[in-house]
C-alpha positions as CSV (number, residue, x, y, z in Angstrom):
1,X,20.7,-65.9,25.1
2,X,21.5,-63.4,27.8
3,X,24.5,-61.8,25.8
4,X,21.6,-61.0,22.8
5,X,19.2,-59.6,25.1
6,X,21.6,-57.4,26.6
7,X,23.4,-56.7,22.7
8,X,19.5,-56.1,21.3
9,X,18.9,-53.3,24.1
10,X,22.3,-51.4,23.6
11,X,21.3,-51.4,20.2
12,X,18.2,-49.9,20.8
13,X,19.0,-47.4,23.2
14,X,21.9,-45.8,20.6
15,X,19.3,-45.8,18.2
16,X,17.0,-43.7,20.5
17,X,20.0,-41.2,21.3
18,X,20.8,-40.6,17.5
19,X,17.4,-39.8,16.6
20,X,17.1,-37.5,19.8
21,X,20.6,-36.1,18.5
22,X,19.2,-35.9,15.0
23,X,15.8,-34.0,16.1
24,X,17.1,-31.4,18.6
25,X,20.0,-30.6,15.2
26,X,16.8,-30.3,13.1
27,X,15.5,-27.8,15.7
28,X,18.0,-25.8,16.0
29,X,18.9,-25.7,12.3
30,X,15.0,-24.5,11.5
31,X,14.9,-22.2,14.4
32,X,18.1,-20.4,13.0
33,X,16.8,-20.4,9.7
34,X,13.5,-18.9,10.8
35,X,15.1,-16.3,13.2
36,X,17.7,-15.0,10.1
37,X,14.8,-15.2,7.6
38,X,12.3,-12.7,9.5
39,X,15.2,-10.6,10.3
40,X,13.8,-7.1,9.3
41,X,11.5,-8.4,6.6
42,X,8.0,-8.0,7.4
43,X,7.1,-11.1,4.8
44,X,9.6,-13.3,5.4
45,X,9.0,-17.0,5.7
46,X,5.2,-16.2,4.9
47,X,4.0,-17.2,1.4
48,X,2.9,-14.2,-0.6
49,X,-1.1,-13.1,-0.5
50,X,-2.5,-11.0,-2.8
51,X,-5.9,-11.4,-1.7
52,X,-6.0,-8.6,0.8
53,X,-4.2,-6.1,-1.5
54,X,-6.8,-6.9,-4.0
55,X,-9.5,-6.4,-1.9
56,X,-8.6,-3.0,-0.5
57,X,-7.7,-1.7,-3.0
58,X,-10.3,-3.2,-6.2
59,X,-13.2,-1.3,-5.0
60,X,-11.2,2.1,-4.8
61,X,-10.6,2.2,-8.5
62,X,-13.2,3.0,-11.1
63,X,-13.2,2.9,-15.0
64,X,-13.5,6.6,-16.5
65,X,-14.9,7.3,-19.8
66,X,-14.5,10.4,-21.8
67,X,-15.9,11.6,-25.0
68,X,-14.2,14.3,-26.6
69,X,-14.0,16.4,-30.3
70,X,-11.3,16.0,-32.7
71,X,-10.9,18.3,-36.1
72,X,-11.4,15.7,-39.3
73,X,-10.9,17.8,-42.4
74,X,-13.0,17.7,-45.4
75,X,-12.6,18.7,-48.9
76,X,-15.1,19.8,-51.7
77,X,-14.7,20.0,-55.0
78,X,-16.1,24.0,-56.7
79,X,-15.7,24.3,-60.6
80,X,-15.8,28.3,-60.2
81,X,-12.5,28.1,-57.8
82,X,-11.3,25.9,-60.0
83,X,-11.3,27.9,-63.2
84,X,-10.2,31.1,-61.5
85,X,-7.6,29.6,-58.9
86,X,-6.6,26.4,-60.3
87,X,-7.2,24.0,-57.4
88,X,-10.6,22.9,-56.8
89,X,-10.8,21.8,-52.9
90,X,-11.7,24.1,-50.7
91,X,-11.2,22.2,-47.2
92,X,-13.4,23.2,-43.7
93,X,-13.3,21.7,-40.6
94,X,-16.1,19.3,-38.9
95,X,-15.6,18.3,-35.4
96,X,-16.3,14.6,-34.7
97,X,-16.8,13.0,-31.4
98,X,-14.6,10.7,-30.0
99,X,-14.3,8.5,-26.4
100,X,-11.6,6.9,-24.7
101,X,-11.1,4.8,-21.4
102,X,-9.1,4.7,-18.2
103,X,-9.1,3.9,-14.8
104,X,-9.0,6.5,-11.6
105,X,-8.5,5.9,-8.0
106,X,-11.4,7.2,-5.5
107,X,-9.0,9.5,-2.6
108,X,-12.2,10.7,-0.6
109,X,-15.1,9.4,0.6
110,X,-17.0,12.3,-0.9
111,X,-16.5,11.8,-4.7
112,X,-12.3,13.0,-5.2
113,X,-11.0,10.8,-7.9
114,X,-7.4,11.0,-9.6
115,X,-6.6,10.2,-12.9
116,X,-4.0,11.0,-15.7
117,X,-4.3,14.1,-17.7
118,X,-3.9,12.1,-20.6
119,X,-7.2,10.3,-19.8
120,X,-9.5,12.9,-19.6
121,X,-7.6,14.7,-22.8
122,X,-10.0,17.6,-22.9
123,X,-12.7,15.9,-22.8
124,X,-16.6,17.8,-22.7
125,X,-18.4,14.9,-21.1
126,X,-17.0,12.2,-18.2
127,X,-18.4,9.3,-16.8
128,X,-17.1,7.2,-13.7
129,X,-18.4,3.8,-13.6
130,X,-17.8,2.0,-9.9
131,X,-16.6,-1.7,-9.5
132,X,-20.3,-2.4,-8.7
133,X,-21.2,-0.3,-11.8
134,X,-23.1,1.9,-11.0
135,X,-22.6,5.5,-13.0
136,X,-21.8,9.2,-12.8
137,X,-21.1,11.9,-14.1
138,X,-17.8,13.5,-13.3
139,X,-16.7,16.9,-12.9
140,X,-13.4,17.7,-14.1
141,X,-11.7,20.0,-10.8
142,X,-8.7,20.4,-12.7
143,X,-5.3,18.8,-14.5
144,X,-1.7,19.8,-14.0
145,X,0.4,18.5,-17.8
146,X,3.9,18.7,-16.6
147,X,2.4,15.1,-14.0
148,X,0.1,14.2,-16.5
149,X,-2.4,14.4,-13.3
150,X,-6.0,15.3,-13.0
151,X,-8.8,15.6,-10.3
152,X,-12.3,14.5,-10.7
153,X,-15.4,15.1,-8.4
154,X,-19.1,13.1,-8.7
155,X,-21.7,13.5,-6.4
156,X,-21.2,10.8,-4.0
157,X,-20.7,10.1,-0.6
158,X,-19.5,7.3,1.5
159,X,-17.6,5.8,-0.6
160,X,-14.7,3.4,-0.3
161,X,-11.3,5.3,-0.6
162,X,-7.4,4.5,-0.8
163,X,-5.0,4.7,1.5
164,X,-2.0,6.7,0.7
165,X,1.5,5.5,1.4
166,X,4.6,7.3,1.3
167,X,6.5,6.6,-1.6
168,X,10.6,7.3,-0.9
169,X,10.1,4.4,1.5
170,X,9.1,1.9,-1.6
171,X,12.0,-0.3,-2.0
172,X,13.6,-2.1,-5.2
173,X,12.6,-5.5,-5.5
174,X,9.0,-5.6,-3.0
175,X,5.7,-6.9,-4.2
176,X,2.7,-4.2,-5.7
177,X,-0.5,-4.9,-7.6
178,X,-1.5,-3.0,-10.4
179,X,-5.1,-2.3,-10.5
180,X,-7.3,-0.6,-13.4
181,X,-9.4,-1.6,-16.5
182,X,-7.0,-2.2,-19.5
183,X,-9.2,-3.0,-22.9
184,X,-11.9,-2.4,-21.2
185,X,-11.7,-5.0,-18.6
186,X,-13.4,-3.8,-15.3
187,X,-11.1,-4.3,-12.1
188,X,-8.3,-6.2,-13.2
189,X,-5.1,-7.0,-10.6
190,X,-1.9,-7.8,-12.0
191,X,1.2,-8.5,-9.1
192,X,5.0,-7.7,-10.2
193,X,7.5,-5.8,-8.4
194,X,8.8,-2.5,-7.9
195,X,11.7,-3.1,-10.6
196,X,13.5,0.2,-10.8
197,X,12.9,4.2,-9.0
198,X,13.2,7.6,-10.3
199,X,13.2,6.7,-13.9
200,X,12.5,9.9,-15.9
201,X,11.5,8.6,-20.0
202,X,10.9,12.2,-21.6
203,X,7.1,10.6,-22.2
204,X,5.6,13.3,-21.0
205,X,6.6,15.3,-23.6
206,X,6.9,18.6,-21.7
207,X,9.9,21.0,-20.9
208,X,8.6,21.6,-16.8
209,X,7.7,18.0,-16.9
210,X,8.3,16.0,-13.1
211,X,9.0,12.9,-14.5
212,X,10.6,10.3,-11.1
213,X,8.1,7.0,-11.7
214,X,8.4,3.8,-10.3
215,X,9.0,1.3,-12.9
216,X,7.0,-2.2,-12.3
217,X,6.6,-5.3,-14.1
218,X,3.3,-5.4,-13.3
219,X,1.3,-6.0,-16.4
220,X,0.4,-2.3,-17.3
221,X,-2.0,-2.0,-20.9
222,X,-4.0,0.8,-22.4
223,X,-7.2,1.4,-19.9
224,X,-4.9,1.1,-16.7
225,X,-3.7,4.3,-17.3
226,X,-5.0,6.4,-14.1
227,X,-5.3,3.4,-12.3
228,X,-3.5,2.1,-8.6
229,X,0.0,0.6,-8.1
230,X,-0.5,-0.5,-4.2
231,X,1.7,-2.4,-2.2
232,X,0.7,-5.8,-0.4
233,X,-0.9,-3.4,2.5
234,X,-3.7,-2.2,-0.6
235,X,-1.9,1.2,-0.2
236,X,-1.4,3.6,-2.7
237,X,2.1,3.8,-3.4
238,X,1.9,5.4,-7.5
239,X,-0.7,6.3,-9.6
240,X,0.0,3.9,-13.0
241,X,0.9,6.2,-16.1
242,X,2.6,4.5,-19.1
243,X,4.4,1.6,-20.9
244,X,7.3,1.7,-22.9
245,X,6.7,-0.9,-25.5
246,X,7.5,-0.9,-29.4
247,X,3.7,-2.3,-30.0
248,X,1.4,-0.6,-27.3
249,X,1.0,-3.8,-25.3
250,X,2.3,-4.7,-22.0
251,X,6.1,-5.9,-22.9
252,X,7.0,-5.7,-18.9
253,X,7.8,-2.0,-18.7
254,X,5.0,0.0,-16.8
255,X,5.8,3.4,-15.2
256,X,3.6,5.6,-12.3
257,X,3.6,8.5,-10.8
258,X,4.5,8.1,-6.8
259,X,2.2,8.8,-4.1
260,X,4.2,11.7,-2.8
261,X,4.1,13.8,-5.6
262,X,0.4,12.5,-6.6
263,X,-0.9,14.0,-3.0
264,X,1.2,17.3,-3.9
265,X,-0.5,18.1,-6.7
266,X,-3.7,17.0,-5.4
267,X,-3.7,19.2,-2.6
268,X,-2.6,22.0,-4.6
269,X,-5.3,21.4,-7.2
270,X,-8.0,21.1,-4.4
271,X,-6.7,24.3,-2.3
272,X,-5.4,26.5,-5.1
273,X,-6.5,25.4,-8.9
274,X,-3.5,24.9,-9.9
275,X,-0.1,23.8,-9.3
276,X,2.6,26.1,-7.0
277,X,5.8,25.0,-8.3
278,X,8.6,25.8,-6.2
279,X,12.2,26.3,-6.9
280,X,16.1,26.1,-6.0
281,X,17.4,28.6,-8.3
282,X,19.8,26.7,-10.2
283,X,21.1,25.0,-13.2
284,X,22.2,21.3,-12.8
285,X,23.7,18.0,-14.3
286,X,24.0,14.5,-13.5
287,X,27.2,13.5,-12.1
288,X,29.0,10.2,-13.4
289,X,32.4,9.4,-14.8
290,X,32.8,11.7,-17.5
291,X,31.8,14.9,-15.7
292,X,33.8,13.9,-12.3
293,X,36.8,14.1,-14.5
294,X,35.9,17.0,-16.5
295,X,35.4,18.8,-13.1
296,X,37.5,17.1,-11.0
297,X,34.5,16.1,-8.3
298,X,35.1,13.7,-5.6
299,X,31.7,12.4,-6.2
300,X,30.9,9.9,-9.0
301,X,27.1,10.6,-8.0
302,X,24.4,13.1,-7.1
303,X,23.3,16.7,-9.3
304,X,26.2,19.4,-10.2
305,X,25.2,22.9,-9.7
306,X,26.6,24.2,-12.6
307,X,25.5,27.8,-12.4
308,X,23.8,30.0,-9.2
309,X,21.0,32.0,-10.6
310,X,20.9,35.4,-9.5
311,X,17.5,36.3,-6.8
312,X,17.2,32.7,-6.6
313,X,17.0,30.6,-2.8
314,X,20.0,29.1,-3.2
315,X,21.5,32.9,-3.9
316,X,21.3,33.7,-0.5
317,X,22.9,31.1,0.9
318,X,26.7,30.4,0.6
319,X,26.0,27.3,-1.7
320,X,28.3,27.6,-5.0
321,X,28.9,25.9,-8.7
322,X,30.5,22.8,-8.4
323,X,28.8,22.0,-5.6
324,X,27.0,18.4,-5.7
325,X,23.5,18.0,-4.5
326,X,23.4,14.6,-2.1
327,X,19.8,15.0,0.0
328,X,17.2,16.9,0.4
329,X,15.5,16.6,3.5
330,X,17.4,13.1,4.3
331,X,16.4,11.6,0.9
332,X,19.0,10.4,-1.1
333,X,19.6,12.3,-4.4
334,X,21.4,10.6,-6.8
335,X,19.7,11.8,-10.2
336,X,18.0,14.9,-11.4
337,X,15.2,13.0,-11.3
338,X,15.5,12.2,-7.5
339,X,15.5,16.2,-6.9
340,X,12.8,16.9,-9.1
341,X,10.6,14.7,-7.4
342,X,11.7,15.7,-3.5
343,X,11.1,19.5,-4.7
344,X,8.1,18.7,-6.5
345,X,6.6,18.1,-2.6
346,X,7.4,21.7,-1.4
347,X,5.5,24.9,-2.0
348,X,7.0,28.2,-3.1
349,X,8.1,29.6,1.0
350,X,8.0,25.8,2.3
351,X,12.2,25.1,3.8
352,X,14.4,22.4,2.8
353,X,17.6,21.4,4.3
354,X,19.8,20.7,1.7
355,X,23.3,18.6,2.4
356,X,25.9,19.1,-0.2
357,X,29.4,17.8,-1.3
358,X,32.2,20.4,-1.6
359,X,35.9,18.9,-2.1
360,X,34.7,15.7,-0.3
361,X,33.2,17.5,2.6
362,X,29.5,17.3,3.8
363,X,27.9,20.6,4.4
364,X,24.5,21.6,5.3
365,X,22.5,24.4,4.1
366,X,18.8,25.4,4.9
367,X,16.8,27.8,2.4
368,X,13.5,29.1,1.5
369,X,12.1,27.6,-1.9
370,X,11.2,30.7,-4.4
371,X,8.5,30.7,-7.4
C-alpha cells in the first residue's frame, strides 16, 4: 500500500514539473514573439482601428457642387440660304447649364478648402456642403492644371481642419482611408493600402504636368475626387485624384496627389496667385537596362542628364551629361517622377543639395533653383 502511495506522489510531482516546464516555454516563446513583432512597427501585434482615422478625418471633408456652362449647338433650317447656298442649317451656339460633384478637404479653420481642378472645371457658381450639412457658398482663390489642384474659401470660422503629414515618409504596403462623397454619397471611408509611389499615368493630360501619386486600393469612384487619403493617424497624407479603370468604376486602381506637393501649391496659391515653378536646368531620362548599356552607366537606376541647358542652375555648377541624378535633399530618386515631385516643393531661389553618380562615384553638388 505504501509502495503506491509513494509511486502515486512521484507521479504527481513530475506532472507538476512538466507543466511548469511547459508554461515558463510558452512564456518565453510569446514574449519573443511579441518583442520581434513590435520591433519598429508602430502597429504591430495591435489589431487594425479605423475608427479614429475615420473620425478625424470625416468631418474635415466636405462634398463640393459646381454648376457650370457647356456650348450645345443648334441647327435651323432657312429656305432663302438654302436656295442661294445649298445647305440649309445655319448652326449658333446656346449655353446650357450643367453641375457636377466632388469632395474637398477643409486645411484652415477659417474657410481654406482643397480640391481638384478638375472638380470645379470652370465653374460660375460653388457650393460646399459640410458633413453636418449645412451650406455655402465658395469662392474659388485659384487652380494650378499641371496638379489638377484648386483652393476654395467660404465664410466660416472654427471649423474642423486636417492635419497634414509628410508624404516621402508614406511607406509601400501601410494602411490609409480614403474619404469623400462618390455618387453622391456624403462621407464615405473606404481602408486599402498604399500599394505603389511615384506613379506618373499622363492623366493629367498636360505637357508641365507633376504627376508622382500614391497609388491605393482604397475604393476610389467618381465624387471622391478632391477628397482625403489619411493614414491611420487621420492625417492627410494625398489629396485623392483619379482611377484607372476601363468602365469608370472603382476596379482597385486609385491615384492622389501627396501632401508635400498639395501644401506647395497651396501656399503658393495663397501667398502669390499662382504657382512659382522652379527648375534644374536640364534635360533627363529614366535609367534602366537598355540605357545603362547604351551609355555605359554604372547605375541601372535614378534620372540621366542627357543635356546641360545653357543659364540654367545646374550650369553653374560642375555637374555634367551622363551624370545620374540619385537624391535630392536625402530623398531617394529613382524615376523622373521621384524628381519632379522633390522639385515641385522648392521655389525659384530656394537651394537643393543634389548627390549624383559619375563612373560609380557619389558626388555632392549644391545649387540655386532658377525659373
Amino acid at each position: 500500500m505504501k509502495n503506491k502511495i509513494i509511486i502515486s506522489a512521484i507521479l504527481i510531482l513530475c506532472i507538476v514539473i512538466t507543466s511548469k516546464i511547459v508554461s515558463d516555454n510558452s512564456v518565453e516563446k510569446t514574449n519573443n514573439f511579441i518583442s520581434t513583432s513590435n520591433n519598429n512597427n508602430k502597429y504591430s501585434n495591435q489589431q487594425v482601428d479605423f475608427v479614429f482615422a475615420a473620425e478625424k478625418s470625416i468631418e474635415t471633408v466636405v462634398h463640393i457642387k459646381s454648376k457650370f456652362l457647356i456650348d450645345n449647338i443648334y441647327r435651323y433650317y432657312d429656305p432663302l440660304e438654302d436656295f442661294f447656298f445649298g445647305d440649309g442649317y445655319k448652326y449658333y451656339n446656346k449655353p446650357k447649364e450643367r453641375s457636377s460633384s466632388g469632395s474637398g478637404v477643409i486645411i484652415s479653420s477659417d474657410g481654406y478648402i482643397v480640391t481638384n481642378n478638375h472638380v470645379i472645371n470652370k465653374a460660375k457658381e460653388i457650393e460646399v456642403v459640410m458633413n453636418n450639412n449645412q451650406v455655402y457658398d465658395a469662392e474659388l482663390i485659384g487652380t494650378d492644371e499641371t496638379t489638377d489642384l484648386a483652393l476654395l474659401k467660404i465664410k466660416a470660422n472654427n471649423l474642423p481642419l486636417i492635419s497634414f503629414s509628410n508624404s516621402d515618409n508614406v511607406k509601400v504596403g501601410q494602411w490609409v482611408l480614403a474619404v469623400g462623397n462618390p455618387f453622391n454619397l456624403n462621407s464615405t471611408v473606404t481602408a486599402g493600402i498604399i500599394s505603389a509611389k511615384g506613379r506618373s499615368l499622363n492623366l493629367l493630360n498636360n505637357p508641365h504636368a507633376i504627376e508622382s501619386f500614391l497609388q491605393t486600393d482604397a475604393a476610389i469612384n467618381p465624387g471622391n475626387s478632391g477628397g482625403a487619403l489619411v493614414n491611420l493617424d487621420g492625417e492627410l497624407i494625398g489629396i485623392n485624384t483619379a482611377i484607372k479603370s476601363n468602365t469608370g468604376s472603382y476596379t482597385g486602381y486609385g491615384f492622389a496627389i501627396p501632401s508635400n506637393i498639395v501644401q506647395k501649391i497651396i501656399k503658393d496659391i495663397k501667398k502669390f496667385g499662382e504657382v512659382k515653378r522652379a527648375f534644374i536646368g536640364i534635360q533627363i531620362m529614366e535609367v534602366n537596362d537598355e540605357i545603362k548599356k547604351y551609355y555605359s552607366l554604372n547605375e541601372t537606376k535614378g534620372v540621366l542628364i542627357t543635356k546641360i541647358i545653357d543659364g540654367g542652375a545646374a550650369s553653374k555648377t560642375d555637374m555634367k551629361e551622363k551624370d545620374i541624378i540619385v537624391s535630392i535633399d536625402g530623398e531617394k530618386i529613382e524615376t523622373i517622377a521621384n524628381l519632379h515631385e522633390q522639385i515641385s516643393k522648392y521655389r525659384p531661389g530656394d537651394n537643393i543639395l543634389c548627390k549624383i553618380s559619375r563612373n560609380g562615384k557619389i558626388l555632392s553638388f549644391e545649387l540655386e533653383l532658377e525659373n
